[in-house]
KOLBA-253112 format. One line per field, with one value per atom (N, C-alpha, C, O): residue number from 1; residue in one letter; atom name; x, y, z. Coordinates in steps of 0.1 Angstrom, whole numbers, plus 5000, padded with zeros to 4 digits. Layout:
N
nr: (NUM|...);
rest: (a|...);
atom: (CA|...);
x: (X|...);
y: (Y|...);
z: (Z|...);
//
This chain:
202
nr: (1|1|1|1|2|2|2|2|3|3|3|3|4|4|4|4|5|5|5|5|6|6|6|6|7|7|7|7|8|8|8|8|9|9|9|9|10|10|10|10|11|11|11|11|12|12|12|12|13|13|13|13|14|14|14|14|15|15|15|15|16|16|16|16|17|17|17|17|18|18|18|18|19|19|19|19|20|20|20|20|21|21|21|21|22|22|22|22|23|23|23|23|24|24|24|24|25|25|25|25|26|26|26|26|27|27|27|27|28|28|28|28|29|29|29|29|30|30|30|30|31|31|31|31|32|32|32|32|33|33|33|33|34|34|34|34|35|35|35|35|36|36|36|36|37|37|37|37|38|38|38|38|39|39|39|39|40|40|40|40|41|41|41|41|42|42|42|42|43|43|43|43|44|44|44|44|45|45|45|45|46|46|46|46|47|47|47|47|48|48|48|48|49|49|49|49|50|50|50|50|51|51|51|51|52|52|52|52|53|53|53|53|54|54|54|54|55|55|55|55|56|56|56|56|57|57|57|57|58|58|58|58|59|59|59|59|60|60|60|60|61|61|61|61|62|62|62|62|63|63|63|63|64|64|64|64|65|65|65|65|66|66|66|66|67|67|67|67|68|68|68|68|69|69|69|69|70|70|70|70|71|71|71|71|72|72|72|72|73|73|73|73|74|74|74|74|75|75|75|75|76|76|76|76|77|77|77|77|78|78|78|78|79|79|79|79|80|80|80|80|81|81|81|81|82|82|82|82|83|83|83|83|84|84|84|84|85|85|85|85|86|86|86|86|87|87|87|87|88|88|88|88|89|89|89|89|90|90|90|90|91|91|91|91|92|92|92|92|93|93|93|93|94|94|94|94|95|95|95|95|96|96|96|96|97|97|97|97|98|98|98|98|99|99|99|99|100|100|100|100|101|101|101|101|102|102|102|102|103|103|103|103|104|104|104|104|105|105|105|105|106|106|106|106|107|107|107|107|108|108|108|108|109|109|109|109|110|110|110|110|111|111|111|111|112|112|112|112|113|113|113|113|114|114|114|114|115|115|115|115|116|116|116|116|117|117|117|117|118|118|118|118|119|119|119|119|120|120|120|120|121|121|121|121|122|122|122|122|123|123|123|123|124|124|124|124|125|125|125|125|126|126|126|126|127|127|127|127|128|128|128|128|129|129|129|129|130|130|130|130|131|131|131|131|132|132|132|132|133|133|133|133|134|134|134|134|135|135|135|135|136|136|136|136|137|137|137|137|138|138|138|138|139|139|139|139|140|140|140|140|141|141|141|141|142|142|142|142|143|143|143|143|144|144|144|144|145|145|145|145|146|146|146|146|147|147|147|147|148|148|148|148|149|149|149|149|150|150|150|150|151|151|151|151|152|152|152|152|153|153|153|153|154|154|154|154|155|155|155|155|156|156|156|156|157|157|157|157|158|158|158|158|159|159|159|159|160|160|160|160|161|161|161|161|162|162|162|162|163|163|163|163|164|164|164|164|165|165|165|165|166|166|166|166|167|167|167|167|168|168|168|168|169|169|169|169|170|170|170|170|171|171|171|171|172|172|172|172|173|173|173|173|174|174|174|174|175|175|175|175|176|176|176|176|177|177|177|177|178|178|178|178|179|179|179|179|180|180|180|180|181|181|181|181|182|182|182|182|183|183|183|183|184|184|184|184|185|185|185|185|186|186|186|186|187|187|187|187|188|188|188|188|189|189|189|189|190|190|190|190|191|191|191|191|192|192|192|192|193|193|193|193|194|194|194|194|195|195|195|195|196|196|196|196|197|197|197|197|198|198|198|198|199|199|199|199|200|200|200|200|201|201|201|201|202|202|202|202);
rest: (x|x|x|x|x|x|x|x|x|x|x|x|x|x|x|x|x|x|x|x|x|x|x|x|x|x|x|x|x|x|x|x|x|x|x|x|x|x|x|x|x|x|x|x|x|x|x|x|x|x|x|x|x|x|x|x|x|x|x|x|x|x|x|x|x|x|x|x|x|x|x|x|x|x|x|x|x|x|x|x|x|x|x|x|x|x|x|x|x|x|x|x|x|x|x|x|x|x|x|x|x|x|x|x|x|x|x|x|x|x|x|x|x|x|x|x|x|x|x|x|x|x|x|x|x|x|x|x|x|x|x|x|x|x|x|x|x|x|x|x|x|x|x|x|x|x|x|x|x|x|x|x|x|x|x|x|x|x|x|x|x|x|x|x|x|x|x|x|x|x|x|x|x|x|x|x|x|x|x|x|x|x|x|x|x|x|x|x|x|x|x|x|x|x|x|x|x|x|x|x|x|x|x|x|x|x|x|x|x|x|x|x|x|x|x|x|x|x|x|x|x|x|x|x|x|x|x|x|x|x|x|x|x|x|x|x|x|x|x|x|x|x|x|x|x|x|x|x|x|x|x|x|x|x|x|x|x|x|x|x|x|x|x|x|x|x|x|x|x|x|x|x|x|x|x|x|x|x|x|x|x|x|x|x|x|x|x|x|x|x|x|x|x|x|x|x|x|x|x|x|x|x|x|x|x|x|x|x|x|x|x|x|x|x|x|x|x|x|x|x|x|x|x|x|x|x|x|x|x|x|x|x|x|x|x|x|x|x|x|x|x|x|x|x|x|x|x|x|x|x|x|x|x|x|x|x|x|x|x|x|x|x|x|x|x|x|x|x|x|x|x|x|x|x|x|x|x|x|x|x|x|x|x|x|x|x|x|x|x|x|x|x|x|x|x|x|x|x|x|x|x|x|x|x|x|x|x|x|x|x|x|x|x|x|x|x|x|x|x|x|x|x|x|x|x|x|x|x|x|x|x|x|x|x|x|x|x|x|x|x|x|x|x|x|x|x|x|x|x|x|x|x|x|x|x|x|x|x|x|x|x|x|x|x|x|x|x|x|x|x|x|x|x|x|x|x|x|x|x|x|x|x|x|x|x|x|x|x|x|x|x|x|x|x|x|x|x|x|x|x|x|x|x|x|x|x|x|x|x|x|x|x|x|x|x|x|x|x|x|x|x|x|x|x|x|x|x|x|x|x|x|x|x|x|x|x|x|x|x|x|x|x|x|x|x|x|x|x|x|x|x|x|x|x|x|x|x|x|x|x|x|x|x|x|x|x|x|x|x|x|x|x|x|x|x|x|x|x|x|x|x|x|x|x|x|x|x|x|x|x|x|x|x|x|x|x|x|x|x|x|x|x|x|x|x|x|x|x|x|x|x|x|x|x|x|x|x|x|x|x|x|x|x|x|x|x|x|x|x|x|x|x|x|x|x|x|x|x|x|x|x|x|x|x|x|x|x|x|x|x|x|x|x|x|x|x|x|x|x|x|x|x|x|x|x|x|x|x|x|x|x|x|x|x|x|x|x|x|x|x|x|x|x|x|x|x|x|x|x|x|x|x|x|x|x|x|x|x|x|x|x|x|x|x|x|x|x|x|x|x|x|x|x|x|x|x|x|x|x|x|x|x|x|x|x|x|x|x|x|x|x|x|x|x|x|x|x|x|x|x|x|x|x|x|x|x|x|x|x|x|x|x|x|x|x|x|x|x|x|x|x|x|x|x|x|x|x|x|x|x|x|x|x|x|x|x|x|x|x|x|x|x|x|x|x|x|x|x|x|x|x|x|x|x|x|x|x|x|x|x|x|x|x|x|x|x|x|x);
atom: (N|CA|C|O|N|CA|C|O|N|CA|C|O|N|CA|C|O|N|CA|C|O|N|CA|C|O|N|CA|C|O|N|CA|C|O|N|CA|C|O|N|CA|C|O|N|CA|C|O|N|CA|C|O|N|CA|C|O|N|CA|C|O|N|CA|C|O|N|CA|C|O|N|CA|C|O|N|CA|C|O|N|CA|C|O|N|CA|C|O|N|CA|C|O|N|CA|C|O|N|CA|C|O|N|CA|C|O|N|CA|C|O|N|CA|C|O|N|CA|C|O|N|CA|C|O|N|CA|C|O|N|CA|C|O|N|CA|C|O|N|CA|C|O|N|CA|C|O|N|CA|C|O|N|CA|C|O|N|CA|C|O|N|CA|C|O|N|CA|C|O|N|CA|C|O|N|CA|C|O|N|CA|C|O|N|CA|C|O|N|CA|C|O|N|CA|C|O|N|CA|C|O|N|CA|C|O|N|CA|C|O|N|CA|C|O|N|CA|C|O|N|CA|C|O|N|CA|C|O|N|CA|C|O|N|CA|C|O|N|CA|C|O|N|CA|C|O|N|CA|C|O|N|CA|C|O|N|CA|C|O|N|CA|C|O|N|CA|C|O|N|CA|C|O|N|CA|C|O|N|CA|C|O|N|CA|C|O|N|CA|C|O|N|CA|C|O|N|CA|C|O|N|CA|C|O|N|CA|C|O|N|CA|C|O|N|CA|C|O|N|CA|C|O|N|CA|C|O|N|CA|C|O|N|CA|C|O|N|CA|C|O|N|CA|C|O|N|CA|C|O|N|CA|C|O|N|CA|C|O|N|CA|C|O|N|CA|C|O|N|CA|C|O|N|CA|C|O|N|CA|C|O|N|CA|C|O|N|CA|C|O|N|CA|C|O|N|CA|C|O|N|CA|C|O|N|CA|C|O|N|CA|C|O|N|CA|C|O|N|CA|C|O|N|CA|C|O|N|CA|C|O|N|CA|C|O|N|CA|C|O|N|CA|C|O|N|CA|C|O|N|CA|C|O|N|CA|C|O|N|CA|C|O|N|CA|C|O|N|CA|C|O|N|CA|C|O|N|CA|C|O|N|CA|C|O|N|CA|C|O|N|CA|C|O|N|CA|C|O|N|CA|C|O|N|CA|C|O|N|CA|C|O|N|CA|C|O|N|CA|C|O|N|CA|C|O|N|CA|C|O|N|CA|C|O|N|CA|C|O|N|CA|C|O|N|CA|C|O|N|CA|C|O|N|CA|C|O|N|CA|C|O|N|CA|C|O|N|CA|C|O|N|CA|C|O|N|CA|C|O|N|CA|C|O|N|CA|C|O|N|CA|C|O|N|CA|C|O|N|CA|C|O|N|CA|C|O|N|CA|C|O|N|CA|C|O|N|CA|C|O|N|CA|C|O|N|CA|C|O|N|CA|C|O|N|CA|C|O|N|CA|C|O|N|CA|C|O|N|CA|C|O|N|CA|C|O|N|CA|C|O|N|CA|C|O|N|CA|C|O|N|CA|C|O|N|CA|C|O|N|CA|C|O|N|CA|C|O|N|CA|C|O|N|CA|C|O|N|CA|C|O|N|CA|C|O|N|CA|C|O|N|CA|C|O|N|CA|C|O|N|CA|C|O|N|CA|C|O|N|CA|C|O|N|CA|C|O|N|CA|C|O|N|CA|C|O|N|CA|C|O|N|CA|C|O|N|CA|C|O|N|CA|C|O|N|CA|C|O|N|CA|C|O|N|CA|C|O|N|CA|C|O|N|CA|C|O|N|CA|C|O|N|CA|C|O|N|CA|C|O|N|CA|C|O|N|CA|C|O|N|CA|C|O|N|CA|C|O|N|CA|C|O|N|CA|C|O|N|CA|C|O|N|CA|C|O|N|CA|C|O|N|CA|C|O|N|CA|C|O|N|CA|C|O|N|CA|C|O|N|CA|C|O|N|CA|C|O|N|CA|C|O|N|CA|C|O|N|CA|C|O|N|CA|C|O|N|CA|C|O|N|CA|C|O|N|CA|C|O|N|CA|C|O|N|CA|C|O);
x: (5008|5000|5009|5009|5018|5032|5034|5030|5041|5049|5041|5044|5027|5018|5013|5011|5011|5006|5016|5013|5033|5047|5050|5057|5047|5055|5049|5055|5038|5027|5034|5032|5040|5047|5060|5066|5063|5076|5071|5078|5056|5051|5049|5053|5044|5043|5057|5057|5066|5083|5092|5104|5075|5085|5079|5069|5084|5079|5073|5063|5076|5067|5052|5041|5051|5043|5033|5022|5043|5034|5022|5010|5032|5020|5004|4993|5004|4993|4986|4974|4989|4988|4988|4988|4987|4990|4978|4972|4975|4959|4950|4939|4953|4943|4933|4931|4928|4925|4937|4939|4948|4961|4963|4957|4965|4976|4966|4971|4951|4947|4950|4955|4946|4946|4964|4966|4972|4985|4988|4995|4982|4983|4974|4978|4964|4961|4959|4950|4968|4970|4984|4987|4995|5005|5007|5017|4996|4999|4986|4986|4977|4962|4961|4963|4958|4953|4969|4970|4978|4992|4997|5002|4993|4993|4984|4986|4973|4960|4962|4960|4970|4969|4981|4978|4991|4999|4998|5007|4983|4980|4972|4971|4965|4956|4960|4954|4976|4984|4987|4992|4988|4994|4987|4988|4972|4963|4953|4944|4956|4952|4966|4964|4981|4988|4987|4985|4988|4987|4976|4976|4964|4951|4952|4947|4958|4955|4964|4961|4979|4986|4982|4986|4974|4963|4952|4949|4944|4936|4932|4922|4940|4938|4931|4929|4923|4919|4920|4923|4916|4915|4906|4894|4912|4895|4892|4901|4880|4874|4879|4882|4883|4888|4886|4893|4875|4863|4860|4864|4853|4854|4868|4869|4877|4886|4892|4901|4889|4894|4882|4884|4872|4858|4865|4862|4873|4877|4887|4885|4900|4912|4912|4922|4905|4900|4891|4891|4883|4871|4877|4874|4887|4895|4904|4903|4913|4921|4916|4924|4906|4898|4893|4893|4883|4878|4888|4884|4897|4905|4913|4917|4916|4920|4906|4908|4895|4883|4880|4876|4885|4883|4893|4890|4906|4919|4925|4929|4924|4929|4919|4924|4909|4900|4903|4897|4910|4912|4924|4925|4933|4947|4935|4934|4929|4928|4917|4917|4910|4901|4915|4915|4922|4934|4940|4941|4944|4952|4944|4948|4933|4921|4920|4916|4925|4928|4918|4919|4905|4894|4906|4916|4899|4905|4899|4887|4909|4902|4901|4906|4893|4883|4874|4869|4868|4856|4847|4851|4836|4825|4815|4808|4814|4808|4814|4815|4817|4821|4810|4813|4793|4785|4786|4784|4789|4786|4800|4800|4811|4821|4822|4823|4822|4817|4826|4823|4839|4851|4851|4860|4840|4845|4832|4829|4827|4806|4808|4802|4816|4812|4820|4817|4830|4830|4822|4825|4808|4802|4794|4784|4800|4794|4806|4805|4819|4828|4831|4835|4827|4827|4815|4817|4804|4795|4798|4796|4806|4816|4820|4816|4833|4836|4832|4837|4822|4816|4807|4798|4803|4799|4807|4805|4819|4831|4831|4822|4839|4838|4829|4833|4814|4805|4806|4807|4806|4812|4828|4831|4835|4850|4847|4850|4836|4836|4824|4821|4818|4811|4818|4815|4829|4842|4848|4852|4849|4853|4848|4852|4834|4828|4826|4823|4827|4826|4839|4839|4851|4862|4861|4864|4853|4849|4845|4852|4836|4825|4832|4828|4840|4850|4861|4862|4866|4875|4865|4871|4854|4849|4843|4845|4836|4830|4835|4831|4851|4863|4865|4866|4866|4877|4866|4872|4855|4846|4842|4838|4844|4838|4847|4847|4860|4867|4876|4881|4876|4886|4898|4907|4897|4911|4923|4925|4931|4947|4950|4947|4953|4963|4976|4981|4981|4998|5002|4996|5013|5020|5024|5023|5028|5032|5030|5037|5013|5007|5011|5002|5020|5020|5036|5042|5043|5060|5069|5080|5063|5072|5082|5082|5097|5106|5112|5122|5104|5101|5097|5085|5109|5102|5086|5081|5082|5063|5056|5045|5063|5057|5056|5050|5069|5073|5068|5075|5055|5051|5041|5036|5033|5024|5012|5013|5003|4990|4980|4972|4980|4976|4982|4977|4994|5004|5004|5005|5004|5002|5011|5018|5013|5024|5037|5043|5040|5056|5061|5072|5044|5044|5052|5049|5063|5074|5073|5078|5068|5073|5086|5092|5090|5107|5116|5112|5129|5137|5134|5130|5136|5133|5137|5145|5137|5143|5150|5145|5165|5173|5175|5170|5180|5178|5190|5199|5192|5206|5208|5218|5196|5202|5192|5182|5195|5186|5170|5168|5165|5147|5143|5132|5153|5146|5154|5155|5158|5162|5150|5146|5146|5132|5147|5158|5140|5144|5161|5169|5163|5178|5181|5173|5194|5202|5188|5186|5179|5166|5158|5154|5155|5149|5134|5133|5128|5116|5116|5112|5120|5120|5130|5130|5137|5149|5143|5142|5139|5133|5146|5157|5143|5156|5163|5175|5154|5161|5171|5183|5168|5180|5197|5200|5203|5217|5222|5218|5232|5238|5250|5256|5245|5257|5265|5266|5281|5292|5298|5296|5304|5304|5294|5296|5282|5273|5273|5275|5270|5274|5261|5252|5261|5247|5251|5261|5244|5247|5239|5241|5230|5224|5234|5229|5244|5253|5267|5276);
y: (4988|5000|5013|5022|5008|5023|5027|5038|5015|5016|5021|5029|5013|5017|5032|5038|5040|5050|5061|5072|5055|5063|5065|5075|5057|5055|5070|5075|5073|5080|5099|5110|5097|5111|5113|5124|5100|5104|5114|5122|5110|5122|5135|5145|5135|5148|5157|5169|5148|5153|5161|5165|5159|5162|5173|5173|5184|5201|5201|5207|5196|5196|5187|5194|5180|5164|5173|5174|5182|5182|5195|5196|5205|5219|5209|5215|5199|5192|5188|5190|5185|5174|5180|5173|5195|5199|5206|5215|5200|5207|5198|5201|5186|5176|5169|5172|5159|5145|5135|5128|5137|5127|5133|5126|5137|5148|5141|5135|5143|5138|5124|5119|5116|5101|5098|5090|5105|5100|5100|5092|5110|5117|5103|5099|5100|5097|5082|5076|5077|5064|5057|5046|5071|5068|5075|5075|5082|5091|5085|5085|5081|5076|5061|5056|5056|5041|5035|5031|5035|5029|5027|5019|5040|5039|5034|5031|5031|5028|5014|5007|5007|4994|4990|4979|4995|4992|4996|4994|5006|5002|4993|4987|4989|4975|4962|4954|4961|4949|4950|4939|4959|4958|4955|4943|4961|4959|4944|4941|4938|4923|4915|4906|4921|4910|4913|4904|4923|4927|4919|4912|4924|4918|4908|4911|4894|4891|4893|4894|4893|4900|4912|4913|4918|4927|4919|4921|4911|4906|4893|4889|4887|4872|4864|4853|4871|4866|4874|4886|4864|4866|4873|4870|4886|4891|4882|4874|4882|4869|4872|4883|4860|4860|4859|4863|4853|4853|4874|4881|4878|4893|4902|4913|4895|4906|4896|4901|4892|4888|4897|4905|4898|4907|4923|4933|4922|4936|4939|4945|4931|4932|4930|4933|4926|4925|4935|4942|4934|4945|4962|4969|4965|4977|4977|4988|4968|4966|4964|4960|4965|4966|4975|4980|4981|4990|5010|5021|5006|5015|5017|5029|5010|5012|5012|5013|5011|5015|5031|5038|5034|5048|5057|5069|5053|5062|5064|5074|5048|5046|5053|5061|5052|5064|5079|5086|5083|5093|5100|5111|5088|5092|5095|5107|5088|5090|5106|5114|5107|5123|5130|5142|5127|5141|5139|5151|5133|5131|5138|5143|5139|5149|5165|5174|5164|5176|5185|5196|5172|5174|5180|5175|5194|5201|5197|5196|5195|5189|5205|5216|5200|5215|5218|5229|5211|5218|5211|5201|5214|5206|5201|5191|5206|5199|5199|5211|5193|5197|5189|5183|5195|5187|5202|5200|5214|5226|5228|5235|5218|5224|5211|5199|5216|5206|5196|5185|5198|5192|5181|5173|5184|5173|5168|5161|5169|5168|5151|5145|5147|5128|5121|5109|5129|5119|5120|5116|5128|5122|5109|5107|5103|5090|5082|5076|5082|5082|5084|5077|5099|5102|5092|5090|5086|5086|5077|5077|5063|5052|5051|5042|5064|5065|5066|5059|5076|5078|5069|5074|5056|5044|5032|5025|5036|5025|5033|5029|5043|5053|5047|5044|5048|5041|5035|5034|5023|5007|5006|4998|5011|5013|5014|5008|5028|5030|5023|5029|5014|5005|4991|4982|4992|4982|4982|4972|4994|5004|4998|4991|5005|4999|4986|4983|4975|4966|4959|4947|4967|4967|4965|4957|4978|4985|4971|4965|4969|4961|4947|4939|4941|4927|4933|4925|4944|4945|4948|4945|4952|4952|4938|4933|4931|4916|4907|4899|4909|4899|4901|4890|4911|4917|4904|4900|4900|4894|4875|4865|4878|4865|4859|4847|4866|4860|4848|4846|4841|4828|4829|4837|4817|4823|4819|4808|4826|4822|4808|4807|4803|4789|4788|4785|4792|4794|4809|4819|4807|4825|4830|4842|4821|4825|4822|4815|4828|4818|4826|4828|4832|4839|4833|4836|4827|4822|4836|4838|4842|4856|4854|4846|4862|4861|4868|4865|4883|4892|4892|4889|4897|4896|4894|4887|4903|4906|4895|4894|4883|4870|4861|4851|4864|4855|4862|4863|4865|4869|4863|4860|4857|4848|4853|4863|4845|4849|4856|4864|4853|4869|4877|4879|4884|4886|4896|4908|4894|4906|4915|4918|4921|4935|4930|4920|4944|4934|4930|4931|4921|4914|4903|4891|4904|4893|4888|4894|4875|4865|4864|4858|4869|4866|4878|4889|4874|4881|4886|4878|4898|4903|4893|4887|4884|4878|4887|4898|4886|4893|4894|4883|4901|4899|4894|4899|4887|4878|4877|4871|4884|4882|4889|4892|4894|4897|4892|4880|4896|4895|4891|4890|4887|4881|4868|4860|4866|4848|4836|4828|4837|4830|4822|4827|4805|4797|4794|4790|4795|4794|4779|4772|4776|4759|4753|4750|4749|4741|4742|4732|4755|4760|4771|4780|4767|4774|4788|4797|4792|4802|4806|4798|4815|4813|4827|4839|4823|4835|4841|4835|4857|4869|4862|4863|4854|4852|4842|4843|4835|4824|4828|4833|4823|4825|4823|4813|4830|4827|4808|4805|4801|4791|4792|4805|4785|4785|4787|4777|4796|4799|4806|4812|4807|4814|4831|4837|4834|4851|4855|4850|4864|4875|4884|4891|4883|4890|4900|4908|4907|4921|4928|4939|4927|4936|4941|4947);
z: (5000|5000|5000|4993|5013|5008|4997|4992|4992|4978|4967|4958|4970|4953|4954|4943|4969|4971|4966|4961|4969|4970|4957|4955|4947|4932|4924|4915|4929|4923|4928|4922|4940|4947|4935|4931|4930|4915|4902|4896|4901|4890|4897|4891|4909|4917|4918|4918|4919|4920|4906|4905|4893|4881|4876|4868|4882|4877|4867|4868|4854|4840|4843|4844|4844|4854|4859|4855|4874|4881|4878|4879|4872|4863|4859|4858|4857|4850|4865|4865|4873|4884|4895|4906|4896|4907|4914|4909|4929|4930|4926|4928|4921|4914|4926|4937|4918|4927|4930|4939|4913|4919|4931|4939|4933|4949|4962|4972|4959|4970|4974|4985|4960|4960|4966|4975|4959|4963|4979|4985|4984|4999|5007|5018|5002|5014|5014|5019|5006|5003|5009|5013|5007|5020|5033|5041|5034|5047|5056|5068|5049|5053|5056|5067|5043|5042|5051|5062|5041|5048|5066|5073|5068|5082|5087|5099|5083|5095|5095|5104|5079|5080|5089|5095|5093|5101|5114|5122|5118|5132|5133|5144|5122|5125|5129|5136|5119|5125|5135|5139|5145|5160|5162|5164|5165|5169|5167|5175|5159|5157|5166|5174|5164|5168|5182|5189|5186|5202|5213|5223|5203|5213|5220|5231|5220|5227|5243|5255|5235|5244|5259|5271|5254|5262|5266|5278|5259|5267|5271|5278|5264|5266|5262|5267|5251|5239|5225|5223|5214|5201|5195|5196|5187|5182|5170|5167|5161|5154|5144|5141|5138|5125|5109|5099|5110|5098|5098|5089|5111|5110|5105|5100|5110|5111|5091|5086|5089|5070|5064|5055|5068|5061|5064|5057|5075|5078|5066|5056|5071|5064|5045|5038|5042|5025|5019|5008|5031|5026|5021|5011|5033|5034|5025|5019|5021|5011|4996|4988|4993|4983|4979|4968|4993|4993|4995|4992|4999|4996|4984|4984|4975|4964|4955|4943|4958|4952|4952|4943|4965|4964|4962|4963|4959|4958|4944|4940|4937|4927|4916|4908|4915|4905|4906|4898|4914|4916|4909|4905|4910|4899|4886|4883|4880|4863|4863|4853|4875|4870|4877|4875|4883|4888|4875|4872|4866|4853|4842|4832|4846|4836|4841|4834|4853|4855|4867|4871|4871|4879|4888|4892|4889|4907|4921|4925|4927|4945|4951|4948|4960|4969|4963|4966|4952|4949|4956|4963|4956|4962|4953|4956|4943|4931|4915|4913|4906|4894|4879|4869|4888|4877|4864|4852|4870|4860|4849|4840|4853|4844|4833|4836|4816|4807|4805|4799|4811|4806|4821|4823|4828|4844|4845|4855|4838|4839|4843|4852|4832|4826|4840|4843|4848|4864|4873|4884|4871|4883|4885|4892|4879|4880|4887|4898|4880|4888|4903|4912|4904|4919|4929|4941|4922|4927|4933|4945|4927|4926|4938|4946|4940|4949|4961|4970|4963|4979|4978|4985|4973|4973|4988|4998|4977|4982|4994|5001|4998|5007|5024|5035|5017|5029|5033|5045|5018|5028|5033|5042|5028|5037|5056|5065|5054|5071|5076|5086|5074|5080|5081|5088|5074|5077|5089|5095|5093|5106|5118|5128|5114|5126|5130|5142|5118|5123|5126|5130|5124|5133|5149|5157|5149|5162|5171|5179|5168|5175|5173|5182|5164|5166|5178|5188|5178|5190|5203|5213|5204|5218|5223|5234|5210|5212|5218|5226|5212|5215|5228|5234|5236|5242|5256|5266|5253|5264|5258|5264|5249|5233|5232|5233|5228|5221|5225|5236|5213|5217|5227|5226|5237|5247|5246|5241|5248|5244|5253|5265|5250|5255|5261|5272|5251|5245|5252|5252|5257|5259|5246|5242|5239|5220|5212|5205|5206|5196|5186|5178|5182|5168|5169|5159|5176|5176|5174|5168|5179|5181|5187|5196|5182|5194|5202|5207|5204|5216|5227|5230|5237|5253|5255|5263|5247|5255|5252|5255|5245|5246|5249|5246|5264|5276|5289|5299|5290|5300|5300|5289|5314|5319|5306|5299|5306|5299|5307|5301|5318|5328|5334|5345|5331|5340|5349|5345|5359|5371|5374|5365|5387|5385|5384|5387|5374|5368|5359|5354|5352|5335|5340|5337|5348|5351|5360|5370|5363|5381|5379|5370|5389|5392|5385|5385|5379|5372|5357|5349|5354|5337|5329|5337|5314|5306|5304|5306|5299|5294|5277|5272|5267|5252|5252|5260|5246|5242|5228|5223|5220|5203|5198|5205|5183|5175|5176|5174|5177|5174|5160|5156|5154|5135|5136|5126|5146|5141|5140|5148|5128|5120|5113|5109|5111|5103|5108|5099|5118|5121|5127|5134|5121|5126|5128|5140|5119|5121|5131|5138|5133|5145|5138|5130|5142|5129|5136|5129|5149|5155|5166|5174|5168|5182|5196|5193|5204|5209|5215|5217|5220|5220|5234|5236|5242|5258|5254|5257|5248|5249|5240|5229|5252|5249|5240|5235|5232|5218|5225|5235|5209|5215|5216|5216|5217|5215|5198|5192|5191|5178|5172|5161|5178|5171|5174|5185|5162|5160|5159|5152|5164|5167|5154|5154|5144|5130|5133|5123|5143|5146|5155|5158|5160|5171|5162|5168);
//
């Protein structure tokens, strides 16, 4: 979503380019596809991988794929039409463009959009209401590490009282990306480097 929203800031960057483009719908669409959509999707993954972490259960998963598709569809429903009427030269800030002859034939297009638009934020809400459902509904953790993470905050009890820690802190002893190591599908940070083995993050 970065990247496809970022590639689009390279025509904005080309002074001939941008005289055409400038003030448009591209400019909106480009803006808020990496400053907008991009970000919200990477508070959503905290917020899916965190939860249970915080509560000791799972929010649902059938909802949260209705969430996570729906949004990712639905946001390039409503962004990506926007590059081709900003390419036409449709100006953003107006509030309507049915009177000018040369912009008349996108309001069907626009209409499109604050279509998708709707259903994007009823997407939202039903975000909303999978993270409050769960927080009492939802499936219970088992495991201290069901995602095989290998950061401290997933060596703490699954209820964990003041402290987060019984007894002494885990200490980090290595990189946090050792995924796939010496036949190890995962290495978590507490355990000690072996004898010859090199911490390739220090």
């Amino acid at each position: 979503m970065f990247i496809s929203g970022g590639l689009t800031g390279i025509f904005l960057g080309n002074s001939a380019i941008d005289i055409q483009l400038h003030d448009t719908y591209f400019v909106v669409a480009h803006f808020h596809i990496v400053m907008g959509i991009a970000a919200f999707f990477g508070m959503f993954a905290g917020i899916y991988n965190w939860f249970p972490k915080m509560f000791g259960r799972f929010m649902n998963e059938t909802l949260g794929k209705i969430h996570f598709w729906g949004t990712l569809v639905g946001a390039y429903a409503i962004f990506w039409p926007m590059h081709y009427t900003g390419m036409a030269g449709v100006p953003r800030r107006y509030y309507s463009i049915d009177n000018f002859d040369s912009f008349r034939h996108f309001v069907d297009l626009n209409k499109f959009i604050t279509v998708a638009a709707i259903v994007v934020f009823f997407l939202q809400v039903l975000f909303i209401i999978n993270f409050f459902y769960s927080i009492f509904s939802g499936r219970k953790m088992t495991t201290k590490n069901p995602w095989g993470a290998n950061t401290l905050e997933w060596t703490t009890p699954i209820k964990a009282g003041h402290g987060n820690w019984p007894g002494n802190i885990p200490a980090v002893q290595r990189w946090p990306y050792d995924y796939g190591k010496d036949g190890e599908e995962f290495v978590p940070q507490y355990v000690p480097l072996k004898e010859g083995e090199h911490d390739h993050g220090h």
